[in-house]
PAKOL-246293 format. One record per residue: residue in three letters; z negated, y, x of N, C-alpha, C in turn. Coordinates in Angstrom, 3 decimals, always signed. Layout:
keke res->ala | n.z->Z | n.y->Y | n.x->X | ca.z->Z | ca.y->Y | ca.x->X | c.z->Z | c.y->Y | c.x->X
...
***
This chain:
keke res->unk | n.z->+23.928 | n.y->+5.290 | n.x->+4.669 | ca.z->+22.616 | ca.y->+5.905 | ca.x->+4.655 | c.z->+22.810 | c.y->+7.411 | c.x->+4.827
keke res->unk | n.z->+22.185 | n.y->+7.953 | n.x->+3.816 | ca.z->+22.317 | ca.y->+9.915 | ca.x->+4.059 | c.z->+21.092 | c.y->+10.384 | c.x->+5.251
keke res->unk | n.z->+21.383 | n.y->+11.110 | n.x->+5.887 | ca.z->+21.003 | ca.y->+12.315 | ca.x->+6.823 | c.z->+20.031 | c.y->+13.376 | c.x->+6.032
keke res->unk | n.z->+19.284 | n.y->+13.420 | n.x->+6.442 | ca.z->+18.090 | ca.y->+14.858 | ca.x->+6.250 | c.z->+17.461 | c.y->+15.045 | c.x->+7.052
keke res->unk | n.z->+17.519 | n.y->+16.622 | n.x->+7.465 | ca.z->+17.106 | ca.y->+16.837 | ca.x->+8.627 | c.z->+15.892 | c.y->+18.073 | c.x->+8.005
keke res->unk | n.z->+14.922 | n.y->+17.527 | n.x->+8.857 | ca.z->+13.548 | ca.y->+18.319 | ca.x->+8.678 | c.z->+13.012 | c.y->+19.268 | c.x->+9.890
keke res->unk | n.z->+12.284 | n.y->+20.022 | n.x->+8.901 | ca.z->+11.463 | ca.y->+21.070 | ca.x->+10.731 | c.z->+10.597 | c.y->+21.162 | c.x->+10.638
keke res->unk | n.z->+10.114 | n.y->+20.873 | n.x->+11.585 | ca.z->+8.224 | ca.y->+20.956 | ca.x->+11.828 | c.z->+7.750 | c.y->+21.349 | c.x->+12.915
keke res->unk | n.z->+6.311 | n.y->+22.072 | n.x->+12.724 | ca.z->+6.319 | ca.y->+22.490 | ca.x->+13.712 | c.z->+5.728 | c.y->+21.858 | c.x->+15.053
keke res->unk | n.z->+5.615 | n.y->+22.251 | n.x->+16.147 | ca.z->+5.323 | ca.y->+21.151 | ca.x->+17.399 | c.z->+4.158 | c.y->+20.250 | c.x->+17.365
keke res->unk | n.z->+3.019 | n.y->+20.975 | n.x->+16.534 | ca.z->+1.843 | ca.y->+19.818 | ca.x->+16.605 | c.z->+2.233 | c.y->+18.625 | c.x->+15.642
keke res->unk | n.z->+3.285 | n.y->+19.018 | n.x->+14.582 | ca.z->+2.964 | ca.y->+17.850 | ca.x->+13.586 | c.z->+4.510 | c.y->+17.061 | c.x->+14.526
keke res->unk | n.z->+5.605 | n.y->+17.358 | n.x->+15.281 | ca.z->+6.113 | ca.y->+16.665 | ca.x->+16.127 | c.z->+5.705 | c.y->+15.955 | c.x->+17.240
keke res->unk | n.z->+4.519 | n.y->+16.315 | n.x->+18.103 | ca.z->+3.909 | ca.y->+15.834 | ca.x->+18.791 | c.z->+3.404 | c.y->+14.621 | c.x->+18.021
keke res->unk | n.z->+2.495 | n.y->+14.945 | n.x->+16.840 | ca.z->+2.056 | ca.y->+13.749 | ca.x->+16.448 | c.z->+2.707 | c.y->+12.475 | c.x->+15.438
keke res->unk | n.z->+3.927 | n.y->+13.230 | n.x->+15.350 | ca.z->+5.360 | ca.y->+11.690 | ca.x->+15.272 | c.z->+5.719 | c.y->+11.205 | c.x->+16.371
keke res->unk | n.z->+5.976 | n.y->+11.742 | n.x->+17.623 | ca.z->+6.012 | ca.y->+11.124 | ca.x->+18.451 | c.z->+5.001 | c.y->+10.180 | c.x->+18.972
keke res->unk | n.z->+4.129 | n.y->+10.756 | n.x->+18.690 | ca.z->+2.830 | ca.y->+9.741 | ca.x->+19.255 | c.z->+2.693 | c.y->+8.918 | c.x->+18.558
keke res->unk | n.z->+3.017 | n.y->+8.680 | n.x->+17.289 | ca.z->+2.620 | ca.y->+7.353 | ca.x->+15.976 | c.z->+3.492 | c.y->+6.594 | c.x->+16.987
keke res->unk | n.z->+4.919 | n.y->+6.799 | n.x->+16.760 | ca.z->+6.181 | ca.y->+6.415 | ca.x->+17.168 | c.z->+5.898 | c.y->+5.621 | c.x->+18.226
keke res->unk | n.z->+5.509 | n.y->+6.500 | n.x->+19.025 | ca.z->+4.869 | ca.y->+5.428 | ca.x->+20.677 | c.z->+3.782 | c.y->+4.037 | c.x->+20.500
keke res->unk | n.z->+2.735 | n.y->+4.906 | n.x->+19.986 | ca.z->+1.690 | ca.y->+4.173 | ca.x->+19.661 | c.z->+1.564 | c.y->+2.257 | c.x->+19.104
keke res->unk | n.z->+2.785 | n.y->+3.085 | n.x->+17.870 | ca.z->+2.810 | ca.y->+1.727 | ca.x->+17.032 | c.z->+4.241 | c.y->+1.196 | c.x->+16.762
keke res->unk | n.z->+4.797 | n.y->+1.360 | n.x->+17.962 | ca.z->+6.189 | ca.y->+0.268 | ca.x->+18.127 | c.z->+7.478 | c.y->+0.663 | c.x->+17.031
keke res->unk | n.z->+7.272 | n.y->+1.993 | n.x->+16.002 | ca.z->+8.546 | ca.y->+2.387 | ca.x->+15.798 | c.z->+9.804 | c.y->+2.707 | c.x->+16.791
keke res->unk | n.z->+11.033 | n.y->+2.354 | n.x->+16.571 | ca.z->+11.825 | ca.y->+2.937 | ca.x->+17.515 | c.z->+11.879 | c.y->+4.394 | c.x->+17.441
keke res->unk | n.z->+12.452 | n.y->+4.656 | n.x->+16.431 | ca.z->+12.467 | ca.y->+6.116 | ca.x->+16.209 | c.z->+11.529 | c.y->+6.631 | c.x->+15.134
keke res->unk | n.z->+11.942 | n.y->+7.753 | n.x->+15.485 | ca.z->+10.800 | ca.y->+9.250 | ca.x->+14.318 | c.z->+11.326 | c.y->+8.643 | c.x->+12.847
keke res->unk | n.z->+12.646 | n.y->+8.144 | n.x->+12.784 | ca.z->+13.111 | ca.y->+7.861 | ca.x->+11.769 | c.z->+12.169 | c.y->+6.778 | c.x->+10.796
keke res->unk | n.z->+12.703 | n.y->+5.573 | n.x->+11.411 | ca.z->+11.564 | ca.y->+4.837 | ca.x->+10.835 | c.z->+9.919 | c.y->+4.900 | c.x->+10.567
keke res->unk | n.z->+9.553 | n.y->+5.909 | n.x->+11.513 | ca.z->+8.204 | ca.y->+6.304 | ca.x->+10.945 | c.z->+8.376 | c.y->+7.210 | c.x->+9.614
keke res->unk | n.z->+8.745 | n.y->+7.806 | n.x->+9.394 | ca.z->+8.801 | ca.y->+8.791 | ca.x->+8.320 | c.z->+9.022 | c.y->+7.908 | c.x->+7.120
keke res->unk | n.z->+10.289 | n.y->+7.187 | n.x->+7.644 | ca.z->+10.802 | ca.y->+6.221 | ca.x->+6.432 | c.z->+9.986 | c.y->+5.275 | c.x->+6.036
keke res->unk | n.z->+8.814 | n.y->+4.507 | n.x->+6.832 | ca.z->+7.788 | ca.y->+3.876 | ca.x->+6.213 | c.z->+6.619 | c.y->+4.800 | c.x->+5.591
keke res->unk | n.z->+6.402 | n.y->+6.285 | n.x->+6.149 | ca.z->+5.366 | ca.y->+6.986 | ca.x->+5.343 | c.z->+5.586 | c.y->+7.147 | c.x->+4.127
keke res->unk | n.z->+7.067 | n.y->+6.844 | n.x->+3.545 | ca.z->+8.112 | ca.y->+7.554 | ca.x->+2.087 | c.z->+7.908 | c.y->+6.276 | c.x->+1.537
keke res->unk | n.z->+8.067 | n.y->+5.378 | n.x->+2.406 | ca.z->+7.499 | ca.y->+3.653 | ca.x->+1.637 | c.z->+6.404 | c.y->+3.464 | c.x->+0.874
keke res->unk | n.z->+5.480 | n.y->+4.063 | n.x->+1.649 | ca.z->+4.027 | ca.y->+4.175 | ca.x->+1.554 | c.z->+3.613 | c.y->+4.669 | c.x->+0.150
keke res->unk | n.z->+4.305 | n.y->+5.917 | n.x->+0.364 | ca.z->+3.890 | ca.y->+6.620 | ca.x->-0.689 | c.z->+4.554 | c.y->+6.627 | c.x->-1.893
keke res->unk | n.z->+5.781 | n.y->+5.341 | n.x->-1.722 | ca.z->+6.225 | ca.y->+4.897 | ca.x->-3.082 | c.z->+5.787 | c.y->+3.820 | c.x->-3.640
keke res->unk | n.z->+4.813 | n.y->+3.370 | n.x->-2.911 | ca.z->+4.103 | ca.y->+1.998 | ca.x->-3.226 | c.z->+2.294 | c.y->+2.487 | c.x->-3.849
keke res->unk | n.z->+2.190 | n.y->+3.566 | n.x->-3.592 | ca.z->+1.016 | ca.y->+4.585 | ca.x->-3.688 | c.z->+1.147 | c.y->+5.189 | c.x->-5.360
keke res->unk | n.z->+2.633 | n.y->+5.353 | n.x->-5.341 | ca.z->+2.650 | ca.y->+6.187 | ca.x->-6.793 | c.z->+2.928 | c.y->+5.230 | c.x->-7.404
keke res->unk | n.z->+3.263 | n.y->+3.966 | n.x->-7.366 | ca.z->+3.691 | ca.y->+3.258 | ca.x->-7.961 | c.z->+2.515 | c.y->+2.500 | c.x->-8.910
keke res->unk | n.z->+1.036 | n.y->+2.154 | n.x->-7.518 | ca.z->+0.517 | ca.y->+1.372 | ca.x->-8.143 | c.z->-1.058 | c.y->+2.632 | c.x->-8.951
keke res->unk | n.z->-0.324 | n.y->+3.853 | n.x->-8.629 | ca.z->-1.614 | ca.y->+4.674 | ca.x->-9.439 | c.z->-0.739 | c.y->+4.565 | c.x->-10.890
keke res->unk | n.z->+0.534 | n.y->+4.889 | n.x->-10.500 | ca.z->+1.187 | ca.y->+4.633 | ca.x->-12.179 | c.z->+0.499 | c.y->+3.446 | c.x->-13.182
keke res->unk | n.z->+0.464 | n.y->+1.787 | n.x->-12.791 | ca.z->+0.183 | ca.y->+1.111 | ca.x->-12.852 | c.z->-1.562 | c.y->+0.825 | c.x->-13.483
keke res->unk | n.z->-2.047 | n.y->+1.482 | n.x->-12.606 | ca.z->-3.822 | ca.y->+1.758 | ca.x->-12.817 | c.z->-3.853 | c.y->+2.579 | c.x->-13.726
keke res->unk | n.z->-3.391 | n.y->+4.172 | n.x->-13.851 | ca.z->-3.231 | ca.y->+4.337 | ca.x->-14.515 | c.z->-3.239 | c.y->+3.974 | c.x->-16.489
keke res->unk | n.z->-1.625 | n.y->+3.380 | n.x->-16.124 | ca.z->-1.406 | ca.y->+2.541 | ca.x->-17.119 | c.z->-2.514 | c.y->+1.234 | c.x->-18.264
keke res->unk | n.z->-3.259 | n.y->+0.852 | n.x->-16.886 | ca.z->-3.979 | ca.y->+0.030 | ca.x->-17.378 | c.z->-5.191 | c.y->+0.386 | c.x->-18.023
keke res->unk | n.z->-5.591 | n.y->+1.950 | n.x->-17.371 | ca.z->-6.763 | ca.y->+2.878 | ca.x->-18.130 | c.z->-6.505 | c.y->+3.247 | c.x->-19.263
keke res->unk | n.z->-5.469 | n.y->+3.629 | n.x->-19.608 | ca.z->-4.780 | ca.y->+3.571 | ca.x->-20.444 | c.z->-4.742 | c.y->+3.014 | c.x->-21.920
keke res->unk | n.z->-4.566 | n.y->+1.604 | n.x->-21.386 | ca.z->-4.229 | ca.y->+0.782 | ca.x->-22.723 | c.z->-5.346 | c.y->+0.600 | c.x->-22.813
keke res->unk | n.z->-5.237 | n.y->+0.270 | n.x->-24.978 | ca.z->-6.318 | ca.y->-0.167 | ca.x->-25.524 | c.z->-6.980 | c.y->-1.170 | c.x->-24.878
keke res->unk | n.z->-8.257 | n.y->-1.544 | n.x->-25.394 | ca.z->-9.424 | ca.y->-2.540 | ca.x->-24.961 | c.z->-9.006 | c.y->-3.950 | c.x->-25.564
keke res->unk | n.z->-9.008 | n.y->-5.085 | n.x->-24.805 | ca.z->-8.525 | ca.y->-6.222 | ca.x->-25.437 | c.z->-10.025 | c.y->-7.042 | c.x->-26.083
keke res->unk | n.z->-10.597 | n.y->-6.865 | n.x->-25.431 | ca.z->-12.069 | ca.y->-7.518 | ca.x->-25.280 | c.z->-12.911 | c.y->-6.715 | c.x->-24.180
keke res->unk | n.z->-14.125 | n.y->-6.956 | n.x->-24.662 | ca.z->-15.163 | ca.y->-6.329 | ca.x->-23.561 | c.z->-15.629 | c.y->-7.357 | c.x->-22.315
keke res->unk | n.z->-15.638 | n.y->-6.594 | n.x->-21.508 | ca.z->-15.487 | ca.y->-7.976 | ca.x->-19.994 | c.z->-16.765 | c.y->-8.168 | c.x->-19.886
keke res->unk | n.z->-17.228 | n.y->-9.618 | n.x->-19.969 | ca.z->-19.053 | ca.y->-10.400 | ca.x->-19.790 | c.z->-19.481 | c.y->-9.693 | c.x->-18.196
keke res->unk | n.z->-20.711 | n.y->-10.435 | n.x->-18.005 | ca.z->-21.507 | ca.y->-9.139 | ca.x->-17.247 | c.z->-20.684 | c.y->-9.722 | c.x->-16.327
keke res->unk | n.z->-20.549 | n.y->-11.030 | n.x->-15.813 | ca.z->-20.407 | ca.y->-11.729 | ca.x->-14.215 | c.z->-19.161 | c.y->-11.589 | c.x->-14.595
keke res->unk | n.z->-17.960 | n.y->-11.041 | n.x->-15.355 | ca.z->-16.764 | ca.y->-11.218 | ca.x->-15.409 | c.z->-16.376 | c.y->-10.852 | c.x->-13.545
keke res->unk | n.z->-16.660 | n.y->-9.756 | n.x->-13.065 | ca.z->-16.175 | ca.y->-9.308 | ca.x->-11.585 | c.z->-16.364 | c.y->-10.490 | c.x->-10.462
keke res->unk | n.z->-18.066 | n.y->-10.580 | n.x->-10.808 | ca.z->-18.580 | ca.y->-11.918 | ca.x->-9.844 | c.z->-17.734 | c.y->-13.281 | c.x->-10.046
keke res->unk | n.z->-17.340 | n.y->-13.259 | n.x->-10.886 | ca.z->-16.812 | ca.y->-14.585 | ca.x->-11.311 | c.z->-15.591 | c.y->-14.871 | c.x->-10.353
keke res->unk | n.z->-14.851 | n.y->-13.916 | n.x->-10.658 | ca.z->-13.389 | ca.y->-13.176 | ca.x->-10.386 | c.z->-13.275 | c.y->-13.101 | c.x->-8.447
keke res->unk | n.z->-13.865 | n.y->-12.573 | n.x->-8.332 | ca.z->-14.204 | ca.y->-12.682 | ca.x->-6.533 | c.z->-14.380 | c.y->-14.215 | c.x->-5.871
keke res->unk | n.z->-15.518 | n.y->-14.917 | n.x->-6.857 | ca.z->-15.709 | ca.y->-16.698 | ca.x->-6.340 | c.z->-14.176 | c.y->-17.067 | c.x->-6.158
keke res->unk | n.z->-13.730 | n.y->-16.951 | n.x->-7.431 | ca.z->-12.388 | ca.y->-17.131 | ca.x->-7.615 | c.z->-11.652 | c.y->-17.063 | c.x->-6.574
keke res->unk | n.z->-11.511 | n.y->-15.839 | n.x->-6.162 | ca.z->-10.028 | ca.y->-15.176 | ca.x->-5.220 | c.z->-10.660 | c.y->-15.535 | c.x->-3.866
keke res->unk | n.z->-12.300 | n.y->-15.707 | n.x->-3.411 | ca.z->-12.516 | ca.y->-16.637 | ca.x->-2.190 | c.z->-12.294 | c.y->-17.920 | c.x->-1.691
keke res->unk | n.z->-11.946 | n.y->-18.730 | n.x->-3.301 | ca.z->-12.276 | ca.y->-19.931 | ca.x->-3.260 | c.z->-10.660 | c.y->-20.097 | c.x->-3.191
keke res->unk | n.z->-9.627 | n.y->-19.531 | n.x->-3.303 | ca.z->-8.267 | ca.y->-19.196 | ca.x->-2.983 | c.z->-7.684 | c.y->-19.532 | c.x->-1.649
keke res->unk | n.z->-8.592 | n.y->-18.181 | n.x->-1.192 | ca.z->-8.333 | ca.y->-17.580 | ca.x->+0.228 | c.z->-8.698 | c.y->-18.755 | c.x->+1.078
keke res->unk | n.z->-9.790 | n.y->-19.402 | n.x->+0.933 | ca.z->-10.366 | ca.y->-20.552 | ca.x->+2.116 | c.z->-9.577 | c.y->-21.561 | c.x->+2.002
keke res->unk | n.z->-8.719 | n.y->-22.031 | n.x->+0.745 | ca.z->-8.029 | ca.y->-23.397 | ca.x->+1.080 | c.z->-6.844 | c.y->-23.154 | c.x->+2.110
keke res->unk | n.z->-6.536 | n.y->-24.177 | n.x->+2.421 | ca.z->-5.266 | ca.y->-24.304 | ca.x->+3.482 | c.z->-4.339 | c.y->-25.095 | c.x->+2.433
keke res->unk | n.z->-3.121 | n.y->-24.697 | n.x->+2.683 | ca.z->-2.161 | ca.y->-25.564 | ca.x->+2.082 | c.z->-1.842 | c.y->-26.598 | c.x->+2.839
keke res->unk | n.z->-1.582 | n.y->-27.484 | n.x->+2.151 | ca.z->-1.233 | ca.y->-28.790 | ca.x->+3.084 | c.z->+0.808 | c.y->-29.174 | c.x->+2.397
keke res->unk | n.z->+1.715 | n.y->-29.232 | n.x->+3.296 | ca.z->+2.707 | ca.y->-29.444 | ca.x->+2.700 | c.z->+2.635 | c.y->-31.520 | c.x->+2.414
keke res->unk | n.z->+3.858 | n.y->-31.132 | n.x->+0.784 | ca.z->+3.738 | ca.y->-32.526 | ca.x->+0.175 | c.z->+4.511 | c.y->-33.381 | c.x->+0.419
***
């Protein structure tokens, strides 16, 4: 793993330390390293959206297409799996 060392100034250190405390990182390290996570999962999925604005029109979506789509992903969420 490579080393980079950053400087900042005391308020924005104060407030790594305090995430750090707050929310069970060990170190400054791993906080930073999940904010770089973050924000590769951020560019990733605007790329993505993006992308999808993007591409041509396949079909035009019916009115309840959204409503439909939500029943859907509730009617998902509420089952329990039962193992077979």
């Amino acid at each position: 793993m490579a080393t980079m060392n950053i400087s900042l100034p005391d308020s924005l250190r104060d407030f790594v330390d305090r995430q750090v405390a707050e929310h069970g990182y060990g170190t400054s390290s791993e906080y930073v390293r999940e904010l770089l996570r973050r924000e590769q999962q951020r560019q990733a999925l605007r790329s993505l959206l993006l992308e999808g604005a993007n591409s041509p029109v396949v079909r035009e979506a019916r009115g309840d297409y959204f409503a439909e789509l939500r029943g859907r992903a509730r009617g998902r969420g509420s089952r329990k799996r039962t193992r077979g």
